[in-house]
N, C-alpha and C positions, 0 to 999 in steps of 0.2 A: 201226889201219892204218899207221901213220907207224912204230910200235914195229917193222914188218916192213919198211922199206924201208932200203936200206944204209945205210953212213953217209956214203958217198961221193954218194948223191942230196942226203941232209939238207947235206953240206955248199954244194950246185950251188946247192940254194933259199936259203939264206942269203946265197951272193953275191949271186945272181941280184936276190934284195929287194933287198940294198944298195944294187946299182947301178942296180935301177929310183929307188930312193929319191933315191939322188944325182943322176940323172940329171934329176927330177923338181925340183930342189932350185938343180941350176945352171941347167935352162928358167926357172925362177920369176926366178933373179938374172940373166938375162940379158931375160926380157919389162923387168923392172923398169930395166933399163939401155937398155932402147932409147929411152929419151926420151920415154914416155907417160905421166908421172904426172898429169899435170894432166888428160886426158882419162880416166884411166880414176877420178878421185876422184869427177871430174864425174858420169859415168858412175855411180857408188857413190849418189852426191848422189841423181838422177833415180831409183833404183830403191828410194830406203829409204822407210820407211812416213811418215815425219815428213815429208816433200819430199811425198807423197799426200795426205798430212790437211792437209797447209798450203794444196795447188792445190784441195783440195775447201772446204776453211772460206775461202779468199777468193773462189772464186766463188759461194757461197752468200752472203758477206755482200757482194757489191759486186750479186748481184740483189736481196738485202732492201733494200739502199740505192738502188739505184734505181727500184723498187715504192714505197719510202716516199716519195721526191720526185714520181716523176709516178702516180702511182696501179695502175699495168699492166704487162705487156714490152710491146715495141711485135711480137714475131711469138709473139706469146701471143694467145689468144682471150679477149672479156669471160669473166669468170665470174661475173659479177652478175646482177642482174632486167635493168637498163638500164646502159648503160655513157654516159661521162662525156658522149658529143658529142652524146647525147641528151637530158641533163640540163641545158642549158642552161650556163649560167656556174658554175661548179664552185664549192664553198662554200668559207668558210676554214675550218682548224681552230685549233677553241677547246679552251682548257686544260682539259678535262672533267677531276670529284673522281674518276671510274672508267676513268680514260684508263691507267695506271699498272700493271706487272704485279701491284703487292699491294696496288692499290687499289682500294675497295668504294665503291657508291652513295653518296650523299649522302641520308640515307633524310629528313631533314628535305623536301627539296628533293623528295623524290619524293611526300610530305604533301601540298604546296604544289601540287604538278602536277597530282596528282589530285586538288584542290580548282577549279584551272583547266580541266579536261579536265570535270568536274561539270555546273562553270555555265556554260561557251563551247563545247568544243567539241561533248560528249554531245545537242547541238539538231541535231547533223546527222551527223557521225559514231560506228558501232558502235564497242562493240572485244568481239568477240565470244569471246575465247578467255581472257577472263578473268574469274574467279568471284569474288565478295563474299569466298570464304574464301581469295584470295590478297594481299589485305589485311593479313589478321594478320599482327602478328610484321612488319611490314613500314613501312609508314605510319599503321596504326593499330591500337588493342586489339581484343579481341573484342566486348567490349559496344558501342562505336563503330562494327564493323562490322556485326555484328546490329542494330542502331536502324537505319543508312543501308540496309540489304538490307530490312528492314522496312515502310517507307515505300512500296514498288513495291509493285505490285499483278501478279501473276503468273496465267494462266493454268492450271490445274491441272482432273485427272480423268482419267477420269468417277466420278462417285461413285455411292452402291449406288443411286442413280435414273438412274444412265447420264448424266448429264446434268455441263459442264464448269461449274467453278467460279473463282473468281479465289480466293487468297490471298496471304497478305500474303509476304515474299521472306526467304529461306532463306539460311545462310553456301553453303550447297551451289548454289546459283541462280548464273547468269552473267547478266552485265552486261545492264540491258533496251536494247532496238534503239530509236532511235529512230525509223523507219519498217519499219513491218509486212512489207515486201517490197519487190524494187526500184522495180518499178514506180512505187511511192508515194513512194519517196528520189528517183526522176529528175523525175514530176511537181511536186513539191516544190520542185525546183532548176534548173527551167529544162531538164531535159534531163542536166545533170550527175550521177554518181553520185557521192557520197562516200565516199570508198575507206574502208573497216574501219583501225583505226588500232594492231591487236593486234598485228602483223608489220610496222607500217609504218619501222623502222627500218632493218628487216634490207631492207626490199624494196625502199628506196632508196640511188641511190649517196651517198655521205656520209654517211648514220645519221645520226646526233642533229647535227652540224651541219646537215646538209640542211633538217631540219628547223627549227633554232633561225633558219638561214638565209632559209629563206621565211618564216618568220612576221614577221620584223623586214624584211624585203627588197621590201617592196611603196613603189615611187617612182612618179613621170611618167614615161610613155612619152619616149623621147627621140625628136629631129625628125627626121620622117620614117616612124614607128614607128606606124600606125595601129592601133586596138584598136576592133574589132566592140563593140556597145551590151551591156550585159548582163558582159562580161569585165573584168579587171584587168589590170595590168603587174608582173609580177615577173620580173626576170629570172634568178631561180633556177629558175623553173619551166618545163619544158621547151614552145618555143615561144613562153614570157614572156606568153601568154595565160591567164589562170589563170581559173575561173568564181566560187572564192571570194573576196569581199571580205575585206580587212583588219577580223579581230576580236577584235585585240588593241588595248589603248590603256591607258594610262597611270590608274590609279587603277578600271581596271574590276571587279577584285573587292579583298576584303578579307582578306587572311590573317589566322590565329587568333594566329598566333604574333609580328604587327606587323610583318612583314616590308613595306618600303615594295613597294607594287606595280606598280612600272615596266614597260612593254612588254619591256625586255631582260629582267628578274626571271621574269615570268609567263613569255615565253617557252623562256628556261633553263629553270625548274622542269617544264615540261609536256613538255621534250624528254624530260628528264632522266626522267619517269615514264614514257612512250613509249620510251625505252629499256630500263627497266624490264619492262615489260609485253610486251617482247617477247626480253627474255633472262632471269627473273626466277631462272636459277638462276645468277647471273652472282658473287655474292658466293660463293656456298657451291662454285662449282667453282673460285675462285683459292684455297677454302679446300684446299680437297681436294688441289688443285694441289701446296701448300706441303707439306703433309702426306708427299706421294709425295715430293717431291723428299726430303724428309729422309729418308723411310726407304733409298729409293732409294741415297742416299749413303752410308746406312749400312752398307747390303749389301754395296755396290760396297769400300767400305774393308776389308770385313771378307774380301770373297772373295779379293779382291786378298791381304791376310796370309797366308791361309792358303792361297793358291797358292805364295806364295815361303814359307811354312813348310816347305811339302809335296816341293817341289821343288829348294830349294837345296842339300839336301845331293845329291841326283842330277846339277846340272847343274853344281855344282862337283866333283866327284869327279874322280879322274884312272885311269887302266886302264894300268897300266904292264907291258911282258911283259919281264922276265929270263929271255932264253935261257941252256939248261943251258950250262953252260961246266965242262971240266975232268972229275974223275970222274963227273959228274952226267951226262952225254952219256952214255954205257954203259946 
């Protein structure tokens, strides 16, 4: 079409560009002279993507940091079981071996807990979501766990007489109750129920401090602080009237492995398996964790190459038009 219009148009459009071009070229040198540089860099500053990632990763890490110091937002709702002003006196935290992002149980420690969790606390509290065969490979071998699941006496049938039998306990069998039903855990305790101890990490505020906390945290009521017959004082526990006694003490059981057995020791080790028992896939997901991250990184390097492979010779290119000039215009 252009081949059919005169040359006296082709030549109109050629000014005509120039002098939009120019036109264009002394507006640009005349914005830039009117004394705005400093507001429109700003302006550049406030719209690039680096100035976006920078206001999003500092407000993201000045709420991690202040979740880490007081536990919450303050116009944020709990998301826990109980939140802190229920809990009483709020625990400390202790240096836990699994506190760390590539760091694993202390599986000695976890031996130990469920040696404590055995003889003291198994007389009153279940832990009912965990089976003899989450032992293995964990705190102990298999022949060790089959002899300990052996010793129980299990319920089982009907057999070809219809009739229920007991046998001896199975890696397959979960932990026995110590009371048949609640009824018999409350008549037992006064009225108290003893809470299941499978979830009780996750179901309290502070986890495994919470817990290493009351077990060590039992004092004299202070003056003024009256405690009904039958209760304790602990002020970790919400109310500071607790209905179980102090049953932990100094030399009360004996580890295999000579560990002296101090109230702090026993209490650590049995958090430390209470932790356990209620995140037990807590090793094998920072494994997997690390795993992703490398491949992750691996990808991300590799897509990234082969973006700017793929593209640098496009996005550097240049598209230059040589108008005909001279015979070539004909």
């Amino acid at each position: 079409m252009l081949s059919r219009l005169p040359k006296a148009a082709l030549s109109i459009h050629h000014v005509a560009a120039g002098a939009s071009r120019q036109a264009v070229r002394s507006g640009s040198v005349r914005f830039v002279s009117t004394g705005a540089p400093t507001s429109n860099a700003f302006q550049r500053a406030l719209n690039s993507r680096a100035a976006l990632g920078s206001a999003v990763l500092m407000t993201v890490g000045s709420v991690a940091w202040y979740t880490h110091l007081y536990g919450s937002l303050p116009f944020i709702g709990e998301v826990h079981a109980s939140s802190p002003a229920e809990e009483g006196l709020h625990p400390p935290a202790y240096p836990w071996s699994s506190s760390g992002w590539l760091d694993s149980f202390d599986h000695s420690s976890i031996r130990r807990g469920y040696q404590v969790y055995r003889e003291v606390c198994a007389a009153c509290h279940s832990l009912d979501r965990i089976a003899w065969r989450n032992l293995v490979g964990v705190s102990h071998t298999v022949d060790e766990t089959r002899t300990m699941a052996e010793e129980v006496e299990y319920t089982d049938g009907p057999d070809d007489q219809g009739e229920m039998f007991q046998r001896p306990g199975k890696l397959s069998d979960y932990m026995p109750a110590p009371y048949p039903n609640e009824e018999a855990a409350r008549a037992s305790n006064a009225g108290a129920l003893p809470p299941d101890l499978s979830l009780i990490v996750k179901a309290r505020h502070g986890g495994a401090d919470y817990i290493f906390a009351l077990l060590t945290g039992y004092v004299d009521p202070p003056a003024g602080v009256e405690i009904r017959e039958g209760m304790n004082y602990n002020p970790y526990f919400p109310g500071g009237a607790i209905s179980m006694p102090r049953v932990i003490f100094d030399g009360l059981v004996e580890y295999d492995d000579g560990t002296p057995a101090t109230t702090s020791q026993m209490a650590k080790d049995v958090a430390t398996f209470l932790h356990w028992a209620a995140e037990p896939e807590h090793d094998e997901r920072k494994k997997n964790g690390i795993k992703a991250i490398i491949l992750f990184s691996a990808l991300t390097a590799i897509s990234l190459y082969v973006k700017r492979f793929k593209w640098a010779s496009l996005k550097a290119r240049k598209i230059i038009y040589n108008p005909p000039t001279g015979k070539n215009m004909h």
